[in-house]
C-alpha positions as CSV (number, residue, x, y, z in Angstrom):
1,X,10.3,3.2,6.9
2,X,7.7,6.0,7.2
3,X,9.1,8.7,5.0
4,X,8.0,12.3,6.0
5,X,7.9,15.0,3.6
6,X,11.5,15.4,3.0
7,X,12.2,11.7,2.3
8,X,9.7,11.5,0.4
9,X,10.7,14.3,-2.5
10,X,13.9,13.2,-2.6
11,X,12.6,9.5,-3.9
12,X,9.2,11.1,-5.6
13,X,10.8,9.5,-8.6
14,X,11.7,6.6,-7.6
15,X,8.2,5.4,-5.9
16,X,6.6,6.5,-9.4
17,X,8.4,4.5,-11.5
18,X,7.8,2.0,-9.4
19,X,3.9,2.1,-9.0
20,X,3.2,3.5,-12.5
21,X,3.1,0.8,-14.5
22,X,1.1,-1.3,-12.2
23,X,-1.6,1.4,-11.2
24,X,-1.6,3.5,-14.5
25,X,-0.2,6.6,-13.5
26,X,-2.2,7.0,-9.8
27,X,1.2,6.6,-7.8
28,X,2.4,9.6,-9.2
29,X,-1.0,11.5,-8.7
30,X,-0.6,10.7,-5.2
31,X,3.0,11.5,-4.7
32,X,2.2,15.0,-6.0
33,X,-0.5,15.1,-3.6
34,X,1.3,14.4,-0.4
35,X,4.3,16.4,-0.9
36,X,2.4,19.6,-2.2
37,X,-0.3,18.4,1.2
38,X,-3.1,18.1,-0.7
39,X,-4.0,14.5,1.1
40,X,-3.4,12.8,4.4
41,X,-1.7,9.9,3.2
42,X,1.2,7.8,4.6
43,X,3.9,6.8,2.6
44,X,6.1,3.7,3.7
45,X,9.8,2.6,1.6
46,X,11.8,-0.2,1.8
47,X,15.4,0.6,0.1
48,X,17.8,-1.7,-0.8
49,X,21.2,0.0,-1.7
50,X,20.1,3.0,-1.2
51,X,17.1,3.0,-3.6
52,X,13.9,2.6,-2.9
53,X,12.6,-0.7,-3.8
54,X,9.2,-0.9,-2.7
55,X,6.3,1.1,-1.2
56,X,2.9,1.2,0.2
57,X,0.6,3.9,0.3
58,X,-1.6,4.4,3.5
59,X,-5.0,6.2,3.9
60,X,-6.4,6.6,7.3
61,X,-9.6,8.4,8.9
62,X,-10.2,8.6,12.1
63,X,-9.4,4.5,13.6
64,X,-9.6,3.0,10.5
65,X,-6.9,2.5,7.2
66,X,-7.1,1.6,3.8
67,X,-4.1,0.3,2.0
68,X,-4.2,2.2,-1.7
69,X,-1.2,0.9,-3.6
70,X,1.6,-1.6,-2.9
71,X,4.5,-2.5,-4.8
72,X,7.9,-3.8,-5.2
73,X,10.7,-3.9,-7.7
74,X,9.9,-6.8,-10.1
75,X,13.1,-8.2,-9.6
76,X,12.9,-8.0,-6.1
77,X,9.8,-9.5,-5.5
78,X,9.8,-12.9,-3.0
79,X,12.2,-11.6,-0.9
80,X,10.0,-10.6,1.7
81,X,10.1,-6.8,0.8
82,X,6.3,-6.8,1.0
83,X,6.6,-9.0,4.2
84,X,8.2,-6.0,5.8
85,X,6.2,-3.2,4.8
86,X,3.3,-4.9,5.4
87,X,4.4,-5.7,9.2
88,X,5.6,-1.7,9.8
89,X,2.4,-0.8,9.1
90,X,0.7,-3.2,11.1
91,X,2.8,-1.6,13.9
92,X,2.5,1.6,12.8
93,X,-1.0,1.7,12.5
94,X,-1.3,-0.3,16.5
95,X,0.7,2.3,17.7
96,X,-1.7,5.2,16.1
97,X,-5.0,4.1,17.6
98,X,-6.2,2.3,14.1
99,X,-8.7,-0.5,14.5
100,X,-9.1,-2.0,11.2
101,X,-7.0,-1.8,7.8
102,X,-9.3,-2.0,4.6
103,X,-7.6,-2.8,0.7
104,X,-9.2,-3.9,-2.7
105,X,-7.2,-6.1,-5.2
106,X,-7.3,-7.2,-8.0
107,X,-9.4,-10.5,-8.6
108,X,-6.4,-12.3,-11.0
109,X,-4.1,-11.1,-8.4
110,X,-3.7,-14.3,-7.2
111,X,0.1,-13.6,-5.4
112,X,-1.4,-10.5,-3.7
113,X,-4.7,-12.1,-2.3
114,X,-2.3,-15.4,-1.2
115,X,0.1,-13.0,0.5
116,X,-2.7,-10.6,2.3
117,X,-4.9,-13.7,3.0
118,X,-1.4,-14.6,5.6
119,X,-1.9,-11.2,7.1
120,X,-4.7,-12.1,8.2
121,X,-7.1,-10.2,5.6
122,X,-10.4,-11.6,5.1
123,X,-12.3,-11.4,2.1
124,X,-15.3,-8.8,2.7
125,X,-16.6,-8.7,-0.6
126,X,-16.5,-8.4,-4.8
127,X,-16.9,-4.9,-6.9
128,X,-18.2,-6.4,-10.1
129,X,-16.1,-4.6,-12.9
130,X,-14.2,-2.3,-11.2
131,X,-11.4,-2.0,-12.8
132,X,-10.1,-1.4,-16.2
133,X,-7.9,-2.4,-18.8
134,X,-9.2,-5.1,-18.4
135,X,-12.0,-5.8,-17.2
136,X,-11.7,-7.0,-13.6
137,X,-13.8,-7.3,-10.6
138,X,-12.0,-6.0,-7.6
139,X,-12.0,-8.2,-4.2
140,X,-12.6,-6.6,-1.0
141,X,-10.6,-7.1,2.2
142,X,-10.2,-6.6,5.6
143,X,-8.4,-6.9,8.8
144,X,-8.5,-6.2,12.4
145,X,-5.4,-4.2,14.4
146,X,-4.5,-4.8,18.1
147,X,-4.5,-1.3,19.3
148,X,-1.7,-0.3,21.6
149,X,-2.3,2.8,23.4
C-alpha cells in the first residue's frame, strides 16, 4: 500500500530497520526526508500481521520513476512480498501518467536482477565501481509503463 504521511511515521521504524542494513543507513535518511517533506518520494508497505514487512521507495519527475531501495524481511523473502509491491507500483505509476521506471542494482545481486529481469526490466547499462563496501559495479535498468489516463 501507498503509505501517506501519517502511515508512514507511525512505521518510520519499522521500514529503517528493515532497509538499514542492506543500504547502510540511506533508508533512514530518506524516511526522515519524506515525513519532515524535504523530498518527493513515494513510499509503498506490505505488512504482514500488522508489521510492516517490506518496502519500496519511489522517485518520480515529471513521466518518468526510479526505484531507490527495495526490501523485505529476510525471513520473508520468496513469498512473493516483492511480487506485490512491485506490481502496485506498476499500477500506481500507469495510473499517474509515468512512462518508464528506472533502478540500479547491485551486479552480485543475482536474486534481484533474476526477479526485475521478470518485470520486464531490461539491462541499460554498467556503473563501473559504484558502490562500496565492496567494491561493486552497479547494473542499470529499465522498463516501459502502459499509461492509463
Amino acid at each position: 500500500m501507498l503509505l501517506d504521511f501519517g502511515l508512514l511515521s507511525k512505521f518510520a521504524a519499522e521500514i529503517s530497520a528493515l532497509g538499514d542494513a542492506d543500504f547502510h543507513g540511506e533508508t533512514s535518511l530518506f524516511i526522515e526526508d519524506i515525513i519532515n517533506k524535504n523530498a518527493d518520494h513515494k513510499v509503498f508497505a506490505a505488512f504482514h500481521e500488522e508489521k510492516a514487512v517490506g518496502f519500496l521507495i519511489l522517485s518520480t519527475v515529471l513521466d518518468e520513476a526510479e526505484i531507490l531501495e527495495v526490501a523485505v524481511s529476510e525471513n520473508l523473502r520468496r513469498n512473493g512480498i516483492g511480487s506485490e509491491l512491485m506490481t502496485e507500483v506498476f499500477g500506481w505509476c500507469e495510473k499517474n501518467g509515468i512512462a518508464q521506471i528506472f533502478l540500479e542494482v547491485r551486479e552480485s545481486n543475482l536474486p534481484a536482477l533474476n526477479c526485475y529481469g521478470k518485470f520486464g526490466f531490461v539491462e541499460n547499462g554498467v556503473r563501473k565501481n559504484y558502490y562500496r563496501n565492496p567494491s561493486e559495479n552497479a547494473v542499470l535498468m529499465s522498463k516501459k509503463v502502459s499509461v492509463v489516463f
